[in-house]
C-alpha positions in Angstrom: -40.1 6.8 -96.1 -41.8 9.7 -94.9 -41.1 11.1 -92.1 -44.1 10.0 -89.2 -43.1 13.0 -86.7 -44.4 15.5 -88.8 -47.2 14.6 -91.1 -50.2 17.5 -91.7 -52.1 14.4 -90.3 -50.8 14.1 -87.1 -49.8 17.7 -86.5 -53.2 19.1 -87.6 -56.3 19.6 -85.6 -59.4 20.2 -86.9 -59.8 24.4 -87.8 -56.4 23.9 -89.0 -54.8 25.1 -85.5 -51.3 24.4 -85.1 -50.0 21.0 -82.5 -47.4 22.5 -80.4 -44.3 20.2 -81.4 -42.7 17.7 -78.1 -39.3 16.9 -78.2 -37.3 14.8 -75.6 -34.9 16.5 -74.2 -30.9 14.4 -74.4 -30.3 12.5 -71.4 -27.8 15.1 -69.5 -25.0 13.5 -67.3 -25.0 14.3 -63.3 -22.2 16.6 -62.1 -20.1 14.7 -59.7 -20.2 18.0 -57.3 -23.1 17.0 -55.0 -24.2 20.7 -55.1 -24.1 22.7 -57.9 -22.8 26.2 -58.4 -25.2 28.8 -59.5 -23.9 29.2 -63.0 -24.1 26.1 -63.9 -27.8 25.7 -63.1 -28.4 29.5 -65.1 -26.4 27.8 -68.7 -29.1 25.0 -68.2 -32.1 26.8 -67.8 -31.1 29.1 -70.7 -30.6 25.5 -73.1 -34.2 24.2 -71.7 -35.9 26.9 -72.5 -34.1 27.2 -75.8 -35.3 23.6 -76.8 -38.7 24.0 -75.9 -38.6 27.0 -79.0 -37.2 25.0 -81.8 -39.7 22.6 -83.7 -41.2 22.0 -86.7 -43.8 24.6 -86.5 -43.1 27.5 -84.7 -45.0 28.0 -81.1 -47.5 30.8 -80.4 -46.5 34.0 -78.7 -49.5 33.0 -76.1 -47.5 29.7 -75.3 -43.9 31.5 -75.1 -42.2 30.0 -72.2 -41.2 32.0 -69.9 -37.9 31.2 -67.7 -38.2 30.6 -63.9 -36.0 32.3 -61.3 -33.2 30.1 -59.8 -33.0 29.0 -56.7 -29.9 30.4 -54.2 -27.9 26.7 -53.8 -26.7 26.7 -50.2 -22.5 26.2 -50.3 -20.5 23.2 -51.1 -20.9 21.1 -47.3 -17.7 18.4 -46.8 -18.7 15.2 -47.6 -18.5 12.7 -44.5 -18.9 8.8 -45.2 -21.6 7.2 -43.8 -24.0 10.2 -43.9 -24.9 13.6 -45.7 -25.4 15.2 -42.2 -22.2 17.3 -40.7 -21.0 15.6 -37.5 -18.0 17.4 -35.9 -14.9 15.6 -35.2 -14.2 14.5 -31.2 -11.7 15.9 -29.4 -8.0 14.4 -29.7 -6.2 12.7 -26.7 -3.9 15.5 -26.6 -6.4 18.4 -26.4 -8.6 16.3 -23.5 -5.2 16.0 -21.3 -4.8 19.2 -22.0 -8.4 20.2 -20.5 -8.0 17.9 -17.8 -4.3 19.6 -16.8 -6.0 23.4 -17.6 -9.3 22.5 -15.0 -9.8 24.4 -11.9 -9.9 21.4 -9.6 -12.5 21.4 -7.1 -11.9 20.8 -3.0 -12.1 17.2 -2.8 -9.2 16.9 -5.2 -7.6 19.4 -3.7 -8.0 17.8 0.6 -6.4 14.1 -1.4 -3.4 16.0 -2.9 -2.9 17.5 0.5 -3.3 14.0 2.0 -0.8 12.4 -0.3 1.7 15.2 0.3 1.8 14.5 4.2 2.1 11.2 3.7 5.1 11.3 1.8 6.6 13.8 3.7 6.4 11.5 7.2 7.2 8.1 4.9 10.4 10.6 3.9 11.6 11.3 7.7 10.7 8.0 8.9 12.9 6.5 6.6 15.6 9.1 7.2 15.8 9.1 10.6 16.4 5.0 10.5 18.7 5.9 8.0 20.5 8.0 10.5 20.6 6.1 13.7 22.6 3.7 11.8 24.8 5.9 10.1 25.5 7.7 13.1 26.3 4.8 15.1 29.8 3.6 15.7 31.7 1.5 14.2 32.2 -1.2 17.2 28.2 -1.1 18.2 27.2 -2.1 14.5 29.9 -4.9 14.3 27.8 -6.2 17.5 24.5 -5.5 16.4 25.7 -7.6 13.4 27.2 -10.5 15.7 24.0 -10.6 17.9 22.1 -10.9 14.8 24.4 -14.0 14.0 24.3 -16.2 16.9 20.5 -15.4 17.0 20.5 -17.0 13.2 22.8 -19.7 15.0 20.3 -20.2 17.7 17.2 -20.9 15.6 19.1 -23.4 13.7 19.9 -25.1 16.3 16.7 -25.0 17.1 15.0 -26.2 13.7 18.2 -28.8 14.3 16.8 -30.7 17.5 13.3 -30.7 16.6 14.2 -32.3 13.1 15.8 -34.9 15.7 12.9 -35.6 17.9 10.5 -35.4 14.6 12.9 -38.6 13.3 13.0 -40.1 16.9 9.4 -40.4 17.3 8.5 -41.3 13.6 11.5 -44.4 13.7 12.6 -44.8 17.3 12.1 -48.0 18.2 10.6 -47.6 22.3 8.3 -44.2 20.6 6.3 -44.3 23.7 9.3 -43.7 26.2 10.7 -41.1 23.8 7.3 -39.3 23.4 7.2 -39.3 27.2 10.5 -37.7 27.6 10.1 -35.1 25.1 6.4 -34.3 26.7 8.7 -33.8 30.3 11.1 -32.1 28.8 8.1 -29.6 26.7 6.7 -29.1 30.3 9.9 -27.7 31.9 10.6 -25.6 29.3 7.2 -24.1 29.1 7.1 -23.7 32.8 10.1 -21.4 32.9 9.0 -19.6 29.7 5.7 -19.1 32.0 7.8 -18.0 35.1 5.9 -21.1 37.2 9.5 -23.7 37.8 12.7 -21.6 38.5 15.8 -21.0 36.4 19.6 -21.4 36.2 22.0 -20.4 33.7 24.5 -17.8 32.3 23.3 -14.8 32.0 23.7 -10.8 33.5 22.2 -8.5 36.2 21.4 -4.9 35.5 22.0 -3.2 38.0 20.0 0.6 38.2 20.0 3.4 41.0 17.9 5.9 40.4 17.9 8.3 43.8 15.4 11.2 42.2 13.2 8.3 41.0 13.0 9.6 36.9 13.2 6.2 35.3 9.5 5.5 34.5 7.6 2.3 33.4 7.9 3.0 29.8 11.8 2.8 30.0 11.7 -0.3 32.0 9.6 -2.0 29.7 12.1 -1.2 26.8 14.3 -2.7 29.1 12.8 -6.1 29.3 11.9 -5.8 25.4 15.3 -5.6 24.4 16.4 -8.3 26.9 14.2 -10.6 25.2 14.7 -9.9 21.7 18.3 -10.9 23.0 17.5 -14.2 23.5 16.9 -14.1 27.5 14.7 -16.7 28.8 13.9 -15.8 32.6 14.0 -12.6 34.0 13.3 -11.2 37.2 13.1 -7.6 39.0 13.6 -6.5 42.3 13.1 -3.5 44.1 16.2 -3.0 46.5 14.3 -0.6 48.6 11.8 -2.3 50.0 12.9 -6.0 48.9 9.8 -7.1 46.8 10.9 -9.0 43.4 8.3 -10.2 40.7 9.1 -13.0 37.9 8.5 -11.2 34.5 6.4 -13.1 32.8 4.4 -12.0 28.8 1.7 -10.9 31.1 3.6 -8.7 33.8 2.4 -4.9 33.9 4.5 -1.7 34.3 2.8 1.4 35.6 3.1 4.6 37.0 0.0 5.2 39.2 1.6 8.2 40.4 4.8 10.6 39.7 7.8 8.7 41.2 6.3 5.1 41.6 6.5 2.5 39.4 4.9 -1.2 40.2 5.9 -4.4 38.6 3.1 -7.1 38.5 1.1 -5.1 40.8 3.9 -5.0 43.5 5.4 -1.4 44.3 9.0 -1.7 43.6 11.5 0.9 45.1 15.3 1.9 44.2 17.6 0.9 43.5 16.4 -2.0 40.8 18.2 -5.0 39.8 16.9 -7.0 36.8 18.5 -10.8 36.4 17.8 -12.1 33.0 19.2 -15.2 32.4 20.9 -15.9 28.5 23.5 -15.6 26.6 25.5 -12.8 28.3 27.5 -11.4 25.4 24.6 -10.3 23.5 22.3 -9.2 26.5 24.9 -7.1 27.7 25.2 -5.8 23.6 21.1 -5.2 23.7 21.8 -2.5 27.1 24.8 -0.7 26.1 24.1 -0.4 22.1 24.2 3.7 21.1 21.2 5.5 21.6 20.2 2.7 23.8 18.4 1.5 27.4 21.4 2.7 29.7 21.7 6.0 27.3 18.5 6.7 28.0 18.5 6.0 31.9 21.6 8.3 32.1 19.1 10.9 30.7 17.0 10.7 33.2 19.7 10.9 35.8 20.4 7.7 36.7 23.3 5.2 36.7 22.8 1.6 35.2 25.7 -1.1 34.9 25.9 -4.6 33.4 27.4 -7.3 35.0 27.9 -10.9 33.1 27.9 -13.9 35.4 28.4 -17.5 34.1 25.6 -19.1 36.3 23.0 -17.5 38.0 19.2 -18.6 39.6 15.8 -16.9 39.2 14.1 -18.1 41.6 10.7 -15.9 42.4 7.9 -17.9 40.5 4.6 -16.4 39.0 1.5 -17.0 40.3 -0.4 -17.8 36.9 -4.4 -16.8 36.9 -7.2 -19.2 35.5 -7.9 -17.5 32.0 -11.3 -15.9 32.0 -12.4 -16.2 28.5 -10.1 -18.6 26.7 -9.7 -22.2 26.7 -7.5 -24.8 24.9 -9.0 -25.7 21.4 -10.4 -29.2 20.5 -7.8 -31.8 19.0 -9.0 -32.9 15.4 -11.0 -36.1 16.1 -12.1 -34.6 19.8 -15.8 -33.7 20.2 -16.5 -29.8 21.4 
């Protein structure tokens, strides 16, 4: 067959000029390098132009071709998936500690630290210096601290105990209407010596205080009826031997100093020597008075003399006057209409 590439009748123009011979050049395959290096690109311009000069006729020296330049490639940039485009790396968890640690901190970091430190430091010597008032206390005043603790325990049972017992009397008793009357009596006297209104009588103990250069101020007297009552005592009353005026304390009685060397009770001017009659169980008032580091140590202090003396009945007998409450009033009952 002959061959239909290269006939005088396809080749041939008319004047008898030459065709300039076309050949395909081979399918080349793609480097797997995304960007290639310079002399790769220079060995393939030299075989393109090369094939463009071979053919069945030879090309004119007017139609030489003439090789271009190549182009710088810019270097080999790491390949990052899901883009061509270089995205730096973030920083690891290490290296931002480390900047936060390395930072220059600024004055409102700086007045919080100093706010933290102080309040550490005073939760530090508050709890050291309860630490040491019980470590330096004696053996004999701890073993009665502990005992006073017990029979208050033993108290509130007793307690809980008898109003269990009035809970079931009421709910089952058979005559519920006598027993609720009782038990509303009984409620009444007990709130009106709690309220200093009915008078007193029981076991109890008198604290007896002289104080000639008159030292012992309100504060210390208040401590004194604080610890009496945290002691279980029930009534108490103060007089003033100098002058003979006595005041039931009640939750609402007063202690001042309106001037250097007076104190008043209640609004009454009481003089020394004192005497305070609370009435309880006298074993552990007298512990709350005479306890290290306690009411009487701190009277001595001031110069004066205070002693404790437990009697197995005695009577309180001056009664508050209670005032009409200003402001409050007793609450509606559910079911009652405001």
């Amino acid at each position: 067959m002959p061959d239909q590439t290269s006939g005088p009748s396809d080749d041939a123009e008319p004047g008898g000029a030459p065709r300039h011979a076309h050949h395909r050049h081979e399918d080349r395959p793609e480097p797997d390098v995304v960007a290639p290096d310079v002399a790769a690109t220079d060995e393939v311009s030299d075989e393109t132009v090369q094939d463009e000069t071979v053919g069945d006729e030879t090309v004119g020296d007017e139609d030489e071709a003439t090789p271009e330049p190549a182009t710088p490639v810019a270097p080999p940039q790491p390949f990052l998936p899901g883009g061509s485009r270089f995205t730096p790396a973030a920083p690891s968890g290490t290296r931002r500690l480390w900047n936060a640690v390395t930072q220059k901190p600024d004055g409102g970091q700086v007045l919080v630290a100093v706010l933290v430190a102080l309040l550490g430091f005073g939760a530090v010597l508050q709890v050291r210096a309860d630490d040491d008032a019980l470590a330096n206390a004696r053996r004999d005043d701890l073993v009665q601290i502990l005992d006073g603790l017990r029979r208050q325990a033993d108290r509130l049972d007793d307690h809980v105990a008898e109003l269990e017992s009035d809970r079931r009397d009421l709910v089952s008793g058979a005559d519920t209407e006598a027993a609720a009357l009782e038990q509303a009596q009984e409620r009444a006297r007990s709130t009106g010596v709690l309220a200093g209104t009915i008078a007193a009588s029981g076991p109890g103990i008198i604290l007896t205080i002289s104080d000639p250069d008159r030292e012992v101020n309100a504060y210390t007297m208040l401590r004194a009826i604080n610890e009496l009552r945290v002691a279980g005592a029930e009534a108490i009353q103060m007089r003033g031997g100098g002058n003979d005026e006595a005041v039931r304390v009640v939750a609402s009685t007063a202690f001042e100093n309106p001037r250097p060397g007076v104190l008043t009770v209640g609004g009454k001017e009481l003089e020394p020597p004192y005497e305070i009659v609370a009435i309880g169980e006298p074993g552990e008032l007298t512990g709350s008075m005479t306890f290290a580091n306690g009411v009487i140590a701190s009277m001595e202090q001031d110069g004066a003399e205070a002693t404790v003396d437990e009697y197995d009945d005695l009577t309180v007998d001056v009664l508050h006057e209670p005032q009409p409450p200003q402001y409050a009033r007793p609450a509606p009952e559910d079911g009652d209409d405001e």
